[in-house]
Every structure is written in C-alpha cells, then in structure tokens.
DSSP file (Angstrom, degrees, kcal/mol; ACC not computed):
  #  RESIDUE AA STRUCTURE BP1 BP2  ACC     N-H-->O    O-->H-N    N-H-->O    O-->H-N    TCO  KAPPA ALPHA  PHI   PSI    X-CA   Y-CA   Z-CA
    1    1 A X              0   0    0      0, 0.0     2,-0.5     0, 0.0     0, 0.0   0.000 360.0 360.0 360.0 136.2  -90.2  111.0   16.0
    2    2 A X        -     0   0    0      2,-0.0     2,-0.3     0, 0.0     0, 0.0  -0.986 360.0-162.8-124.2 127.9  -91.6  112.5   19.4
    3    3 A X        -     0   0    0     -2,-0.5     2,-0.4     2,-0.0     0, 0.0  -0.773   8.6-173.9 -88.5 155.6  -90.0  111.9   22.7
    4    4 A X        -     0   0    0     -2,-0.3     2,-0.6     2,-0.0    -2,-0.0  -0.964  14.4-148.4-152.5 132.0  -92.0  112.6   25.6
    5    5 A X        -     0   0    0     -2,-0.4    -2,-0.0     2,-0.0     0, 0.0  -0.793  17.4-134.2-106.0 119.8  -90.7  112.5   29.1
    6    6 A X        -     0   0    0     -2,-0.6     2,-0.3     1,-0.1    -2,-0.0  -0.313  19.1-167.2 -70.0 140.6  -93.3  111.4   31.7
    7    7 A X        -     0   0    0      2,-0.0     2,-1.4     0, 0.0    -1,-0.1  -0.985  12.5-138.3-127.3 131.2  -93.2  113.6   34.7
    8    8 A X        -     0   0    0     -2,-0.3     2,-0.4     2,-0.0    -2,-0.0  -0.656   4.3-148.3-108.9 126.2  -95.3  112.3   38.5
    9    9 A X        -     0   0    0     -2,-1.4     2,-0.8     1,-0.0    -2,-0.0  -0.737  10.1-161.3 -83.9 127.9  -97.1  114.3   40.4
   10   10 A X        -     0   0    0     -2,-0.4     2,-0.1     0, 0.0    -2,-0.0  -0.919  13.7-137.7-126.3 101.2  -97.2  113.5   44.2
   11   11 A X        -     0   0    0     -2,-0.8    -2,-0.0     1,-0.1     0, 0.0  -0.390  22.5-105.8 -78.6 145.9  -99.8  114.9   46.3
   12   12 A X        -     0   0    0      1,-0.1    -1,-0.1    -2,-0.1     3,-0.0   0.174  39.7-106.7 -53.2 159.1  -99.3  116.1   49.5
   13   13 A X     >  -     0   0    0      1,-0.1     4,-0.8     2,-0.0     5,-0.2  -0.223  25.5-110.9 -79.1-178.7 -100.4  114.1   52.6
   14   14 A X  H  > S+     0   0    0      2,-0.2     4,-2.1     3,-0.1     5,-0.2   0.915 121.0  49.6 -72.6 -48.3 -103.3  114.8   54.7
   15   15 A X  H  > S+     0   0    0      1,-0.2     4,-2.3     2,-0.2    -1,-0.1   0.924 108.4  53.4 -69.9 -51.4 -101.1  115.8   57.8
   16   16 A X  H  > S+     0   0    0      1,-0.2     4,-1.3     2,-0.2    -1,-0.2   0.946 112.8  57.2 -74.5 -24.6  -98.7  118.6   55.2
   17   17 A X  H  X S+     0   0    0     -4,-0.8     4,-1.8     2,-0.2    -2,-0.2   0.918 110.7  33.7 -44.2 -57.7 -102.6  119.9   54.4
   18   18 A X  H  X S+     0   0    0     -4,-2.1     4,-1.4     1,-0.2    -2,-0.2   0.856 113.3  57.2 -85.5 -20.2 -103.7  120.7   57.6
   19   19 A X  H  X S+     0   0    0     -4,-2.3     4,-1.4     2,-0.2     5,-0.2   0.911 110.8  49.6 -74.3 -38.8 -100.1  121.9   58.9
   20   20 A X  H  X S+     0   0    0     -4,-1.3     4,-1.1     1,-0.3     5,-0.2   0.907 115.1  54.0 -61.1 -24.7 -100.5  124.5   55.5
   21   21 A X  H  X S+     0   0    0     -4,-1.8     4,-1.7     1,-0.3     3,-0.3   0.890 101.2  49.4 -57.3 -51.0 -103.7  125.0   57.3
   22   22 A X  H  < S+     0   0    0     -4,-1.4    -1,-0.3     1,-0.2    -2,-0.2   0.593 111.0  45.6 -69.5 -20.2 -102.7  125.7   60.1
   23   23 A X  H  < S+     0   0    0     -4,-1.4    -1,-0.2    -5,-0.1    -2,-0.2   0.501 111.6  50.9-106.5 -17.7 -100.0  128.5   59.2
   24   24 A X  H  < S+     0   0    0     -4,-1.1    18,-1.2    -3,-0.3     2,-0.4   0.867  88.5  98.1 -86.2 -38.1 -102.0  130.4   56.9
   25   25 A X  E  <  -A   41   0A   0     -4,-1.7    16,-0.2    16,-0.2     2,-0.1  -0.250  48.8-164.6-109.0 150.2 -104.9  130.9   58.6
   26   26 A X  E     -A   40   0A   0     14,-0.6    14,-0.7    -2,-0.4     2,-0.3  -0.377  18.2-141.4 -97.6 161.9 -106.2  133.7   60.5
   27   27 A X  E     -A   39   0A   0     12,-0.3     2,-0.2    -2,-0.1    12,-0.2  -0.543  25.4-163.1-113.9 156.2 -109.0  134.6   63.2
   28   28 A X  E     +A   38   0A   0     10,-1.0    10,-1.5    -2,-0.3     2,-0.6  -0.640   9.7 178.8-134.7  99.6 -110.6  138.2   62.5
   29   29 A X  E     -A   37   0A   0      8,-0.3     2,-1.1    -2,-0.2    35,-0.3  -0.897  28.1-128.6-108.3 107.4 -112.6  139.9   65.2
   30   30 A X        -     0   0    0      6,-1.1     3,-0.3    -2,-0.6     6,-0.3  -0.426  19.4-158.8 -31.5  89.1 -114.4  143.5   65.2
   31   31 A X  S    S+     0   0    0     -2,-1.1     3,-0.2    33,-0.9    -1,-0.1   0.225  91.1  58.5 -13.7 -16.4 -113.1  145.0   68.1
   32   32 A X  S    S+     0   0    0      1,-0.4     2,-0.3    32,-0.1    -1,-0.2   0.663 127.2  24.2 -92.8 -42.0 -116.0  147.5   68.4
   33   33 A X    >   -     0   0    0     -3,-0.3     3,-0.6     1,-0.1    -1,-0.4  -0.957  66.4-166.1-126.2 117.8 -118.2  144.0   68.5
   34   34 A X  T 3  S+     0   0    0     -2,-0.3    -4,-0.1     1,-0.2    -3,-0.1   0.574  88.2  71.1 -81.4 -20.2 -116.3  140.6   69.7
   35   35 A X  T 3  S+     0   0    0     -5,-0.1     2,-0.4    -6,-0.1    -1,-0.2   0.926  85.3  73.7 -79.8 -26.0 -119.5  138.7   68.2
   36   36 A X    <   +     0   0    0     -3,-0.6    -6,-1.1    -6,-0.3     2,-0.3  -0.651  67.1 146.5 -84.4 139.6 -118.5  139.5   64.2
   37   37 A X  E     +A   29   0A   0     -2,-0.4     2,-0.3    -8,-0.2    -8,-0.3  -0.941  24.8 160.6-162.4 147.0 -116.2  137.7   63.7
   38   38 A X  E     -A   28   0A   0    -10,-1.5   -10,-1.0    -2,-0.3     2,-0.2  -0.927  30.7-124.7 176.0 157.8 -114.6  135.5   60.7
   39   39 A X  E     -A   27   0A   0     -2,-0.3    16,-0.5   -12,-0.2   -12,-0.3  -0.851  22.9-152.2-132.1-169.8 -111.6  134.2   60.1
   40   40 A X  E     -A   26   0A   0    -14,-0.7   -14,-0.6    -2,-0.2     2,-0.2  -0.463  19.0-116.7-148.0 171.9 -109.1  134.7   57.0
   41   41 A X  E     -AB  25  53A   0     12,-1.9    12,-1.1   -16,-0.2   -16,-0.2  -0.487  28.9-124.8-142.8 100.7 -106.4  133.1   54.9
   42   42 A X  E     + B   0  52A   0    -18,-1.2    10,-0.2    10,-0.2     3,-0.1   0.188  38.8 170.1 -24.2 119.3 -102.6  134.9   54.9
   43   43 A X  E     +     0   0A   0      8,-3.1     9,-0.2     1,-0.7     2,-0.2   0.656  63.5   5.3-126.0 -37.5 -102.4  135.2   50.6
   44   44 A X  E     - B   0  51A   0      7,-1.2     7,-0.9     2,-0.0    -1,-0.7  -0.789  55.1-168.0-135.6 165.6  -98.9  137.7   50.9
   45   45 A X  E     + B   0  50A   0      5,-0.2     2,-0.5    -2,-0.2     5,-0.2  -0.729   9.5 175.0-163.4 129.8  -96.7  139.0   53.0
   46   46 A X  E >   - B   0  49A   0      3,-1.9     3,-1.1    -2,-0.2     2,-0.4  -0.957  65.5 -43.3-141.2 107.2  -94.2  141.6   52.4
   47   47 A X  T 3  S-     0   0    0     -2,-0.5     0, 0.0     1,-0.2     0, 0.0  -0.530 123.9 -29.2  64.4-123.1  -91.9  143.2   54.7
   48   48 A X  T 3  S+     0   0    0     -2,-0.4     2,-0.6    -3,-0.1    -1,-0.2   0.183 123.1  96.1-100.4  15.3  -94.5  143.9   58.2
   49   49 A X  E <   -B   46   0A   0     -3,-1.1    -3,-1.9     2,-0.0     2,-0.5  -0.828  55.8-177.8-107.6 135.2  -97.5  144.1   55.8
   50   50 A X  E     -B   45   0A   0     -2,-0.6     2,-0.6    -5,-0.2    -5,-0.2  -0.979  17.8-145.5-135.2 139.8  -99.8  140.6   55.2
   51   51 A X  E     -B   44   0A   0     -7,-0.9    -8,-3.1    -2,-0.5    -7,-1.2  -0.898  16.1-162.2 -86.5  97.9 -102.7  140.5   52.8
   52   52 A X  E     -B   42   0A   0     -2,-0.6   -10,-0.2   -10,-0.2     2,-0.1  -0.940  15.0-137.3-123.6 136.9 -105.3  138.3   54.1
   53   53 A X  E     +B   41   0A   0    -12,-1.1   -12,-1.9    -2,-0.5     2,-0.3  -0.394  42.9 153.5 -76.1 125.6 -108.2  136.9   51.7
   54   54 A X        -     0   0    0    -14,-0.2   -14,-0.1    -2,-0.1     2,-0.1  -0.947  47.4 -77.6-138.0 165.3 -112.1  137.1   53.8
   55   55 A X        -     0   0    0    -16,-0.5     3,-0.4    -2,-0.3   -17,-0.0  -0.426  35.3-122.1 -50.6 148.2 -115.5  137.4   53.3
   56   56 A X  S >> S+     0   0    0      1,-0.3     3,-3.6     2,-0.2     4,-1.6   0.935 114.6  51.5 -78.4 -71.3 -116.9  140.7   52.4
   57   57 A X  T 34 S+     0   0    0      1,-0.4    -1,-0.3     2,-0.2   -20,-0.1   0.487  93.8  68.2 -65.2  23.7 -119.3  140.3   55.8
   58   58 A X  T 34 S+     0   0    0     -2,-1.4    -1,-0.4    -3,-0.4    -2,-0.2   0.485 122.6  15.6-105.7 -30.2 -116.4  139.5   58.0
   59   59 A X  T X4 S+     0   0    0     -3,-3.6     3,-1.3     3,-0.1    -2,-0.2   0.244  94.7 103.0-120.6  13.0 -115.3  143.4   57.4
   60   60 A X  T 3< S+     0   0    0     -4,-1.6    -3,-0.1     1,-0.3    -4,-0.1   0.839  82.3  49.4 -72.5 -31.7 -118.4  145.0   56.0
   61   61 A X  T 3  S-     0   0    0     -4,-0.1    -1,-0.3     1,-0.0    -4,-0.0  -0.078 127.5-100.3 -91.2  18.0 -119.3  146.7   59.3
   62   62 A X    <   +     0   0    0     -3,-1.3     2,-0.3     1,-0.3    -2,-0.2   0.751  63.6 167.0  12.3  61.7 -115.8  147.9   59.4
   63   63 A X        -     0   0    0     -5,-0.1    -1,-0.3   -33,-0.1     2,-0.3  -0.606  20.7-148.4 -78.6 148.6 -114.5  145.7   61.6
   64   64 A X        -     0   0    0    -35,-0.3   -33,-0.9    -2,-0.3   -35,-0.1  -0.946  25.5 -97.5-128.4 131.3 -110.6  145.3   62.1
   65   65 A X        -     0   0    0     -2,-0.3     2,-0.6   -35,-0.1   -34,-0.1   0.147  31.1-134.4 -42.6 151.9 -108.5  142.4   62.9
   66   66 A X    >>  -     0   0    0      1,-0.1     3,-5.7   -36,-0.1     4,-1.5  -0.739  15.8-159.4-128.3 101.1 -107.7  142.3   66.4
   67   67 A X  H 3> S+     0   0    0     -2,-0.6     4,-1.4     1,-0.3    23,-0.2   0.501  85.7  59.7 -46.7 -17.9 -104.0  141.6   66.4
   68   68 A X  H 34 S+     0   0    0      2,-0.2    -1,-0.3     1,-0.1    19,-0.0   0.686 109.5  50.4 -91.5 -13.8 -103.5  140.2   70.1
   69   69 A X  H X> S+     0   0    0     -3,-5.7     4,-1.0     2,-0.2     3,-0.9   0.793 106.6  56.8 -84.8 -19.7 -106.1  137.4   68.9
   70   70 A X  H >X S+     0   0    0     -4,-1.5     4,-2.4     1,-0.3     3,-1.0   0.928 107.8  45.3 -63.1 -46.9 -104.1  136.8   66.0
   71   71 A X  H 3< S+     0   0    0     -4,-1.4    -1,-0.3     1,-0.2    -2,-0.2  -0.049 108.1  53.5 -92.8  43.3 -101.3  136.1   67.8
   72   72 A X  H <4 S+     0   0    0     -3,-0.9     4,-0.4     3,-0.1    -1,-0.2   0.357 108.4  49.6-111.8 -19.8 -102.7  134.1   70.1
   73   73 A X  H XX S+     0   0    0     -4,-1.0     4,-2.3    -3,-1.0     3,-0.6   0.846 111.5  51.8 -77.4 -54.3 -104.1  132.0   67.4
   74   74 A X  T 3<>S+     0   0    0     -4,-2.4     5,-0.9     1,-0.2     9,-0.3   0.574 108.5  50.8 -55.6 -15.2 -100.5  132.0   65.9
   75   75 A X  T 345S+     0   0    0      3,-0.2     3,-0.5     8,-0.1    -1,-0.2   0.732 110.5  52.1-107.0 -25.1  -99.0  130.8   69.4
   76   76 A X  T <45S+     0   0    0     -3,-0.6     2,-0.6    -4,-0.4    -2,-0.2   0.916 105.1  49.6 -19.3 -67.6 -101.5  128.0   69.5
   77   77 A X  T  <5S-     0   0    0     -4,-2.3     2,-2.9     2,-0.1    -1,-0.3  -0.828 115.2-121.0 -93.5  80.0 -100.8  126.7   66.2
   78   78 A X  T   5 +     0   0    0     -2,-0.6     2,-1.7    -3,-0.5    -3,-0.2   0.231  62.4 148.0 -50.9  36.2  -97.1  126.8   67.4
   79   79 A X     >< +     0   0    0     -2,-2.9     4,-1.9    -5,-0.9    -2,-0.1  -0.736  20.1 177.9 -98.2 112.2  -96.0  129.4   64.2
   80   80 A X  H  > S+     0   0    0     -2,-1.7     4,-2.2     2,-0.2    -1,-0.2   0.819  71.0  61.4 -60.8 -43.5  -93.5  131.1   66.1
   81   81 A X  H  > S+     0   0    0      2,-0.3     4,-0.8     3,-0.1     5,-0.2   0.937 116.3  30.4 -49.3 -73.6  -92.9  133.2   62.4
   82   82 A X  H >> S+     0   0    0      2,-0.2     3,-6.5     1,-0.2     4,-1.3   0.987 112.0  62.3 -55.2 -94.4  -96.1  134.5   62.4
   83   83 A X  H >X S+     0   0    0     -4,-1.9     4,-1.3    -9,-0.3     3,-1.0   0.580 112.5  38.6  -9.3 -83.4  -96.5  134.6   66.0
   84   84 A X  H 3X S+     0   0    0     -4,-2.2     4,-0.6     1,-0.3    -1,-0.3   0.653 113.2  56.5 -22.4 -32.1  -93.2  137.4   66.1
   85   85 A X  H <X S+     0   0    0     -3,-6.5     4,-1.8    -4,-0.8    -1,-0.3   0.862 110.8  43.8 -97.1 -33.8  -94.4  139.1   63.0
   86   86 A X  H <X S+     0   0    0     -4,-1.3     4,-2.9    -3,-1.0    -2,-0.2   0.912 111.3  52.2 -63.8 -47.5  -98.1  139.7   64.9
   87   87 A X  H  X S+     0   0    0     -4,-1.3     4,-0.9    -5,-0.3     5,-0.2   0.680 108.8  52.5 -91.3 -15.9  -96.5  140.8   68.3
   88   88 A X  H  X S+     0   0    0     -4,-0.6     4,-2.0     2,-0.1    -1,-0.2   0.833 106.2  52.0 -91.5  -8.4  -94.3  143.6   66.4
   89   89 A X  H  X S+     0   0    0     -4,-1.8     4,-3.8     2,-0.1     5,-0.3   0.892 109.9  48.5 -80.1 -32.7  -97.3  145.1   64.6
   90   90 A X  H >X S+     0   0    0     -4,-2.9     3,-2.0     2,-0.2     4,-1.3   0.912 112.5  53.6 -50.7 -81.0  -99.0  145.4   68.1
   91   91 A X  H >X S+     0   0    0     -4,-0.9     3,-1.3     1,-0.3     4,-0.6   0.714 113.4  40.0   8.5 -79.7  -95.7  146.9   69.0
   92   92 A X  H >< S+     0   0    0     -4,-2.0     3,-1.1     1,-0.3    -1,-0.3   0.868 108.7  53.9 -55.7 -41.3  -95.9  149.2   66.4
   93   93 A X  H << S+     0   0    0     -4,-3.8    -1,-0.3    -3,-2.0    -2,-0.2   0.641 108.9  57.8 -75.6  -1.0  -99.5  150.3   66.4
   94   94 A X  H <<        0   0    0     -3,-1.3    -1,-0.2    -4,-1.3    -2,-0.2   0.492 360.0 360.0-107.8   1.3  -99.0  151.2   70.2
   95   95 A X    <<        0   0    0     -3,-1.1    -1,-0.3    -4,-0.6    -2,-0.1   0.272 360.0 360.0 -91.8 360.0  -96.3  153.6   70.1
C-alpha cells in the first residue's frame, strides 16, 4: 500500500511579483560616465555588504554603482530597508 499526500502550490499574484520587483532591484551608474548605465538585481545581503547580479557590460568599463542613485531609487520604490542600508554606506565611504 502507498499513501501519498497531495500538497498545492499557490502562485504568487501579479501585484506580490512586481512589489518583489520592486525591492530587489537596483539602478547602476558609472560615475566617471552617467550614460553607462544598467541596472541590477540585490541576490545577498550580509551585514552592510549586498551582492547584486548584472550584466558583464554594465561594469566592464569599470564602472561603479553610484550609491546616492541607489538610494534614490530605493526612496521611490518606498523600501525604507534598503533605503537606510544605502544612505549608511554613503556615510561610510565619505568619512
């Protein structure tokens, strides 16, 4: 005899998509050049440190996020988390 217990899977709504959308994802701008530019998706975050997934030509020219657009994106999309976590790495790099 085999039991098997049926488990349902319930996908997310359209609206809890685009809000995950909205909180992961990041703006990238070269700072040396405002015109490269690319944006990113938040894959970790550990302590003050986040790991965000891009395209290779979105940094190739060694371009670097530019953290006051990041949090400006982040105060947009109303994540206050993100938003906080952005304006204490400016903090930090400025000391």
């Amino acid at each position: 005899m085999v039991l098997v217990q049926s488990q349902v899977a319930v996908a997310l709504s359209q609206q809890e998509v685009e809000q995950i959308g909205r909180e992961i994802t990041v703006w990238i701008v070269n700072t040396q050049d405002p015109t490269v530019s690319g944006s990113g998706v938040l894959i970790k975050h550990s302590g003050d440190t986040y790991t965000v997934l891009t395209a290779y030509h979105v940094v190739k020219d060694g371009g670097i996020a530019d953290l006051q657009k990041a949090a400006e994106l982040f105060q947009q999309q109303g994540n206050t988390q993100f938003y906080q976590k952005t304006l204490e790495l400016i903090r930090k790099y400025q000391q």
